[in-house]
C-alpha positions in Angstrom: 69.1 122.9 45.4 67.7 123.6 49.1 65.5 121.0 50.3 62.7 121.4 53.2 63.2 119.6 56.7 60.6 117.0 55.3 62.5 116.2 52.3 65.6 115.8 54.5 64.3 113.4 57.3 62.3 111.5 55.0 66.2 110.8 53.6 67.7 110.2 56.8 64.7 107.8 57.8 65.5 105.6 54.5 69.8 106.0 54.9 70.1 105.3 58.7 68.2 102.1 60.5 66.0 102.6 63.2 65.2 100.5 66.0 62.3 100.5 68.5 62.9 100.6 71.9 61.4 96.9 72.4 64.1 96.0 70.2 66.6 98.3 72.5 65.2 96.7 75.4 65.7 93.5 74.3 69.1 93.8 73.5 69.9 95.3 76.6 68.1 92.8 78.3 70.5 90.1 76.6 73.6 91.9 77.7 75.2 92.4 73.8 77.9 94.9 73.5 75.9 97.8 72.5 76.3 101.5 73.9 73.4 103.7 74.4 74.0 107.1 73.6 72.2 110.1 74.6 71.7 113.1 72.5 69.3 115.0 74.5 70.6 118.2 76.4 71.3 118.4 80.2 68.1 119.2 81.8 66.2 116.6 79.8 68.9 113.6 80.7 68.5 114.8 84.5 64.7 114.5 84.3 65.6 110.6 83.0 67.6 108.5 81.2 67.8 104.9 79.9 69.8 102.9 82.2 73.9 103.0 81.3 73.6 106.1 78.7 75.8 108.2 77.7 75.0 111.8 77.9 76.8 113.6 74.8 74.3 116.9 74.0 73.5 116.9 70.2 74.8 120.8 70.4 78.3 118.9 71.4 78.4 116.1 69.6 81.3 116.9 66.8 83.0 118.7 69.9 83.2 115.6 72.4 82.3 112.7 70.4 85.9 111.4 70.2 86.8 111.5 73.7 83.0 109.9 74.9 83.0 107.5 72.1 86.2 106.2 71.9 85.8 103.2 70.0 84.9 103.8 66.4 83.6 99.7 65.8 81.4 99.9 68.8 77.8 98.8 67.8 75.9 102.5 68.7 71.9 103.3 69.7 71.5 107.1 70.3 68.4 108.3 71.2 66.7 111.8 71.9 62.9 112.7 73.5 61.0 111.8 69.9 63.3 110.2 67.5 64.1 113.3 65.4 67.4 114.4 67.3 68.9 111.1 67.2 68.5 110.9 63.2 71.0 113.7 62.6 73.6 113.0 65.0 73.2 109.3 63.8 73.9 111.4 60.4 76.8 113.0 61.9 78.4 110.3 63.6 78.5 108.4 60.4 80.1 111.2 59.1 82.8 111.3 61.7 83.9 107.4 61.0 81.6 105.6 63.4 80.4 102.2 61.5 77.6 101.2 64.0 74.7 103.2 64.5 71.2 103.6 64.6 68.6 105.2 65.7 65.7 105.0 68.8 62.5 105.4 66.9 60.5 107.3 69.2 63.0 108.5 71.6 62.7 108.7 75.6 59.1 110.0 74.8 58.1 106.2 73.3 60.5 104.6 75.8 59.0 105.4 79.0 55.5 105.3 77.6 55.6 101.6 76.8 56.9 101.0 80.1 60.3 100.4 79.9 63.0 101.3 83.1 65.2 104.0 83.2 66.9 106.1 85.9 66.3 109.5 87.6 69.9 110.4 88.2 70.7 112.4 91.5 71.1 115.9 90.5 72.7 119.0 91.6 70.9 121.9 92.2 71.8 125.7 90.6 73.7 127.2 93.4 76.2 123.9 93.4 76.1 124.0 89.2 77.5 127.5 89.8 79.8 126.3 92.4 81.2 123.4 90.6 80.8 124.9 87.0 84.5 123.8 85.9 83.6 120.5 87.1 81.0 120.0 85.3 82.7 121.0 81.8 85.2 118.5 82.6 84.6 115.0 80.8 85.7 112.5 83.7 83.7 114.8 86.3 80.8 115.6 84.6 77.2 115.6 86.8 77.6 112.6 88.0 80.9 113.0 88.9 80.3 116.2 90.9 77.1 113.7 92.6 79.7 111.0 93.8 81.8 114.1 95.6 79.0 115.1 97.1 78.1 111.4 98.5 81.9 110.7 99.3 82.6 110.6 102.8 86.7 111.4 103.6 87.7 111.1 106.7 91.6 113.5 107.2 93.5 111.9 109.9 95.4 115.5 111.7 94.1 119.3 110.8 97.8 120.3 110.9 100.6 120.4 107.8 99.3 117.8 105.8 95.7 117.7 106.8 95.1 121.3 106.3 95.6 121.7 102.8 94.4 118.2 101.8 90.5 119.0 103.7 90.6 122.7 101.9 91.0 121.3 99.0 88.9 118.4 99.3 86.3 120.5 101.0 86.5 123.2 98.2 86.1 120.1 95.5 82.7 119.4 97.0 82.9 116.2 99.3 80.0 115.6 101.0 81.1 114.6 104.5 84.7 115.7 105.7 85.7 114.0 109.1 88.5 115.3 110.9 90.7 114.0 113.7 92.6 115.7 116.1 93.2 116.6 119.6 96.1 119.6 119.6 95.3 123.0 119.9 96.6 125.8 117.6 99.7 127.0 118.4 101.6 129.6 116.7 104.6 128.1 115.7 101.8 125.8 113.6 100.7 129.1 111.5 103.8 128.7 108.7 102.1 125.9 107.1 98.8 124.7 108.5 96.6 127.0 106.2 93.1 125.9 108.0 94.0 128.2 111.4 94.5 131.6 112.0 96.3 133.8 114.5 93.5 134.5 116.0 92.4 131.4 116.8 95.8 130.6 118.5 94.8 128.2 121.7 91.4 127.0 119.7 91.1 123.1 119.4 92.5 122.2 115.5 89.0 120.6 114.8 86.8 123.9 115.3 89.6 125.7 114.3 89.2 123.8 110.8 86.0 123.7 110.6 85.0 127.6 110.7 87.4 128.0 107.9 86.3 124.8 105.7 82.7 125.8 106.2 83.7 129.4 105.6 84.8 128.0 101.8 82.1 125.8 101.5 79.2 126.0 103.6 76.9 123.1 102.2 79.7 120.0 103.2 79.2 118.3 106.4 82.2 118.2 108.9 82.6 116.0 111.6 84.8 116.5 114.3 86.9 114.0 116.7 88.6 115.7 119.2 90.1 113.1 120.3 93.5 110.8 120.3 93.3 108.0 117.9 93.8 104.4 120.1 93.1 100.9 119.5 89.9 101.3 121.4 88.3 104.0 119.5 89.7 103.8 115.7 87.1 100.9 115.2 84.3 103.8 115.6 85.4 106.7 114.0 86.7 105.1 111.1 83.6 103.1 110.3 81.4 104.8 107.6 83.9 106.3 106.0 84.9 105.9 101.9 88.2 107.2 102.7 91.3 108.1 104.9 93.6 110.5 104.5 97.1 109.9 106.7 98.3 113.2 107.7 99.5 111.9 110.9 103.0 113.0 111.9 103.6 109.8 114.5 104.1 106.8 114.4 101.7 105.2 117.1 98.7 106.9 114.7 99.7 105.7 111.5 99.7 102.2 112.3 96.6 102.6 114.0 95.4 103.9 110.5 96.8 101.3 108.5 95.9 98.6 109.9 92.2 100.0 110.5 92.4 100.6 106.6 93.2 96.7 105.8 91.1 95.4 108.6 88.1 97.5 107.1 89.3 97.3 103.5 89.5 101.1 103.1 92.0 102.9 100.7 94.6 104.9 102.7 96.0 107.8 101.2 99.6 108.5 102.8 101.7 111.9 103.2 104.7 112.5 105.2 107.1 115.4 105.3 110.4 115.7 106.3 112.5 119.2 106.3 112.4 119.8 102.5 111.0 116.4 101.2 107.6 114.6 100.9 106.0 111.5 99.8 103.2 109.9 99.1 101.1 107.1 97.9 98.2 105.0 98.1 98.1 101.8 100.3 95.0 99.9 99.4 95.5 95.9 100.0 94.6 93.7 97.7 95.3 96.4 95.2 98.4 97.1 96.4 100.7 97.0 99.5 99.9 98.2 102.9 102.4 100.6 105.7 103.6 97.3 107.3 104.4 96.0 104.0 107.4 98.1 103.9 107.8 99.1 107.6 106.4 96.4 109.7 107.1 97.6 112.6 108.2 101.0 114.0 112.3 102.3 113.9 113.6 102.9 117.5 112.5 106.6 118.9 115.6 107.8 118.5 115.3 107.5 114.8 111.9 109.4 114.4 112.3 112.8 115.0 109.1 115.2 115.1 108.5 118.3 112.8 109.7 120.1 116.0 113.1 118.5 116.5 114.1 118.5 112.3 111.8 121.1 110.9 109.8 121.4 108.0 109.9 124.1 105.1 106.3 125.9 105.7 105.1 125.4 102.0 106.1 121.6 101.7 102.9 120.5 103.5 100.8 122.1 100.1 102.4 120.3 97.9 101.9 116.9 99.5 98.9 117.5 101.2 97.2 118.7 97.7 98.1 115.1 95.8 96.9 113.6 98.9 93.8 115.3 97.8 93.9 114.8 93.8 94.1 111.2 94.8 91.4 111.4 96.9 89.4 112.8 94.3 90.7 110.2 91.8 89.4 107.5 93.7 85.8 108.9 94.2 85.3 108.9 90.5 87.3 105.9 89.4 89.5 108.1 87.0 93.3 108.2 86.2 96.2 106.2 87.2 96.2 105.8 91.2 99.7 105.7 93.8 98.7 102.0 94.6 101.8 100.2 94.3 103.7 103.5 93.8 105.6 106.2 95.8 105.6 109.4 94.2 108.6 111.7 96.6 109.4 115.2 95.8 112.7 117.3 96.8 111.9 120.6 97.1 115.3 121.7 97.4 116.2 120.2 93.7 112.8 120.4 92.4 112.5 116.7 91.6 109.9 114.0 91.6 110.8 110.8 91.6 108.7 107.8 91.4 109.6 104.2 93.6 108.0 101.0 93.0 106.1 99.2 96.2 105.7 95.8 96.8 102.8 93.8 98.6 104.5 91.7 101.2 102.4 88.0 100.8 103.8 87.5 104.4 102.7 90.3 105.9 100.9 89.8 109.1 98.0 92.5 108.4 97.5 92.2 104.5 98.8 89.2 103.8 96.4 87.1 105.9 92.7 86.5 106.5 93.0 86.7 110.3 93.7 90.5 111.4 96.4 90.7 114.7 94.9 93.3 116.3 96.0 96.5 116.6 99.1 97.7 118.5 99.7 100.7 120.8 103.1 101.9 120.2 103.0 104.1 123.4 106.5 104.3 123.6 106.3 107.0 120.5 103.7 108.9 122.1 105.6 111.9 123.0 107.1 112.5 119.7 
């Protein structure tokens, strides 16, 4: 027997428990274990939200209810703009095997009428929804994942092997502000693996170079430019302000410089290096995890650091390093997935093989391992490889 919509909320109101949202505030206020769910849809939760909810659209709630609401026991308010919403999805998600939950009586509406805080999240607007529309579909990205991109600031140390595909991708992602460092010019011999520069611009500083084609992908990022050799007189400045570095250095006087800027300022490094047909990388981030000097505290002899020039690289290695560089990058901006701290991830192109090697934090290392930094070292005697 079909019953009217009457019939069935009056049912729902006297099967699932409501809860003002004094009673909500209260028990927010008190910090007990309770999530706040919301079940409005996107362009009402942008417009406001209580503080700590979680957006899961009532049109998607049997959809992604398992992977935002991952704990079955967990004591559950939803809430929708009057209180009507919220019943059935309560109704559903009782359904589904979730023990806990009530409902907001009078929704958002009620909510920010009697007074009580919420927040106006930062939003994107249409042309960047468009942009970033398989970002947005993604659970661990999301709206306000896209937003933190968008704030990041990632600063790529070297528009060249690694740098190049690390800032397209990064740049393509959506990070806000993309600084990059370097003082070469674009030669040809550089054109079977730096992807940013074209033949065209053969003799063009790598910075401008970079940025006409980074802004060519993605006109609404900010990049900075640093044309300019990294020394322990200037890393202090361009480094500060920065979320994040990117090593895509390919000497040794540099990445020092950049690791020990990284501890002293407490900023994750992101490593790459490339040799001939192999490539590493990992995340030094002290006290997370170790730092460069942890494994290499100082530099090898000159003799035993060739350059890309003298050993060669194979022209498509660069991607594959430079673009984890990136993923991690991106990882770390949004606070998702398992990170390369404490982990070197190599890859052999030749026999198709990654491989995974534990890292160590040295306690007696002299940069992460104590309170008082060195200094930094110039290592000039590697300056002309």
């Amino acid at each position: 027997m079909a019953v009217s919509k009457d019939q069935w909320l009056k049912q729902l109101r006297s099967d699932i428990p409501e809860v003002s949202p004094e009673d909500v505030r209260s028990e927010l206020d008190a910090k007990k274990d309770v999530l706040i769910v919301d079940v409005r849809e996107g362009d009402e939760y942008r417009q406001g939200h209580l503080p700590g909810a979680v957006h899961l659209p009532r049109g998607f709630l049997e959809l992604q209810a398992e992977s935002k609401l991952t704990d079955s026991t967990k004591d559950i308010i939803a809430y929708c703009a009057g209180g009507v919403r919220s019943l059935f999805a309560v109704d559903t998600l009782k359904k589904m095997g979730y023990g806990k939950v009530r409902s907001m009586a009078g929704g958002f509406t009620r909510w920010k009428q009697n007074g009580h805080p919420f927040d106006v999240p930062e939003v994107l607007d249409d042309d960047d929804r468009e942009r970033y529309a398989r970002h947005l579909t993604i659970d661990e990205v999301g709206e306000a994942g896209q937003v933190k991109l968008k704030k990041a600031k990632v600063l790529c140390i070297g528009a060249g092997g690694l740098g190049s595909p690390a800032a397209y991708y990064l740049a393509a992602a959506g990070i806000g502000t993309l600084g990059l460092v370097d003082y070469d010019v674009v030669d040809k011999t550089n054109l079977q693996r730096q992807i940013l520069h074209t033949d065209d611009r053969v003799g063009e500083l790598k910075t401008e170079s970079a940025k006409k084609t980074l802004l060519g992908l993605n006109p609404k990022i900010d990049v900075k430019l640093y044309n300019e050799r990294i020394t322990s007189q200037n890393i202090d400045e361009i480094v500060s302000g920065y979320d994040i570095i990117v090593d895509g250095c390919d000497n040794f006087p540099t990445r020092y410089l950049v690791n020990d800027a990284c501890v002293k300022h407490g900023i994750p490094n992101v490593h790459g290096s490339i040799y001939r047909f192999e490539g590493q990388v990992t995340v030094f981030w002290p006290p997370k995890g170790p730092c460069y000097r942890c494994l290499f505290p100082e530099p090898p002899p000159p003799e035993m650091a060739p350059s890309c020039a003298e050993a060669g690289v194979l022209g498509v290695l660069p991607g594959v390093i430079g673009v984890l560089e990136a993923i991690e990058v991106i990882k770390i901006i949004l606070g998702k997935g398992d990170l390369l701290v404490g982990r070197l991830l190599t890859y052999d192109a030749l026999e198709a093989k990654f491989r995974e090697l534990k890292l160590r934090r040295n306690p007696d290392c002299k940069y992460c391992g104590s309170d008082d930094f060195p200094g930094y070292i110039d290592y000039e005697q590697f300056c002309a490889i």
